[in-house]
N, C-alpha and C positions, 0 to 999 in steps of 0.2 A: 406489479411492475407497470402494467398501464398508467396506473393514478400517478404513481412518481415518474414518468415521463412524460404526461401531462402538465405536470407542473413546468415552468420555464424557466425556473431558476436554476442554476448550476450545481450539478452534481456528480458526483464520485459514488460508484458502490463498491461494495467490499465484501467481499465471498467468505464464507469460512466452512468449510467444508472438509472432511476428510476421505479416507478408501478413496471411493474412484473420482472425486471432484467432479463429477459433471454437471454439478450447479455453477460453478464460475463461466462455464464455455454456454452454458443455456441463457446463464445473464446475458453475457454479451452476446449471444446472439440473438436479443430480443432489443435490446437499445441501442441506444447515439452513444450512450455518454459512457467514460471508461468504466474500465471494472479491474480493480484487482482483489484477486485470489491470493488469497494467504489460509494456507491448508495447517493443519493444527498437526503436531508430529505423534505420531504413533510408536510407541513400545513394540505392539502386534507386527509391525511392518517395517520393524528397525529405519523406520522414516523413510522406507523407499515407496510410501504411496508418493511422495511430495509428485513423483516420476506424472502421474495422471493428470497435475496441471501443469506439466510444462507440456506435454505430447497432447495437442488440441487439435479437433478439426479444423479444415480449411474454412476462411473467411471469420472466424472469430479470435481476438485476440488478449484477453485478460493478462493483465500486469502479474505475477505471482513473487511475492513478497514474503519470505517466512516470518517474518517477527509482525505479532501486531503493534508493536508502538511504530515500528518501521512503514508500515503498510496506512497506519495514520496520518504519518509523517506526509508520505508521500501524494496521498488525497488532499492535504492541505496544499504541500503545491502547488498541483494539479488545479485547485479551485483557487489559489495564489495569481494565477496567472489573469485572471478577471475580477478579482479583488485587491484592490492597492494596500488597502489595510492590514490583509490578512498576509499580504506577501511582506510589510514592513514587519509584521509581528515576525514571523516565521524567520526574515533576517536577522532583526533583535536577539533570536534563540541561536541563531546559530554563531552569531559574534558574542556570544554568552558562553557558549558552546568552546568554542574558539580558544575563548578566553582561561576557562577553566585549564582545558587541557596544557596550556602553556605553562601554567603557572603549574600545575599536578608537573610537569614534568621539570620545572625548575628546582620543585619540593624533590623530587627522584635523584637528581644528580646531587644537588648538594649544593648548585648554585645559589 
């Protein structure tokens, strides 16, 4: 973690961890820059570990995201916001996005 907060360029990490998560609250309680926790779901735990990254100690605060394409999504935002380019792409996707669904639902009704 040192080396990648040494760097000064803009970053996002992203945890995956399951059982008790305490690697998404240790990340962020070692750096600046966000952290989301997207926890992998467990059969063993009929998903109720996901509970261990939302219940964090005081002063650290990790995003927690169940889906990874969701939890991708999200860190391009995130580094969207200090990249012009990256927040036009991410637009582009999402009035692509937009678009689809309009039309999937003109295809449903019969319109």
């Amino acid at each position: 973690l040192e080396a990648y907060e040494a760097d000064p360029r803009p970053k996002v990490y992203v945890t995956i961890a399951g059982r008790s998560n305490a690697l998404s609250g240790l990340v962020d309680a070692q750096v600046a820059a966000p952290v989301i926790a997207c926890p992998p779901y467990s059969a063993k735990f009929a998903g109720g570990d996901v509970l261990s990254s939302l219940r964090v100690p005081s002063g650290v605060a990790p995003a927690v995201v169940l889906e990874p394409e969701a939890a991708g999504l999200l860190a391009a935002k995130m580094l969207g916001l200090v990249d012009p380019a990256l927040r036009e792409s991410l637009a582009a996707g999402q009035e692509a996005q937009r678009r689809r669904l309009l039309e999937a639902d003109v295809a449903l009704r019969g319109d």
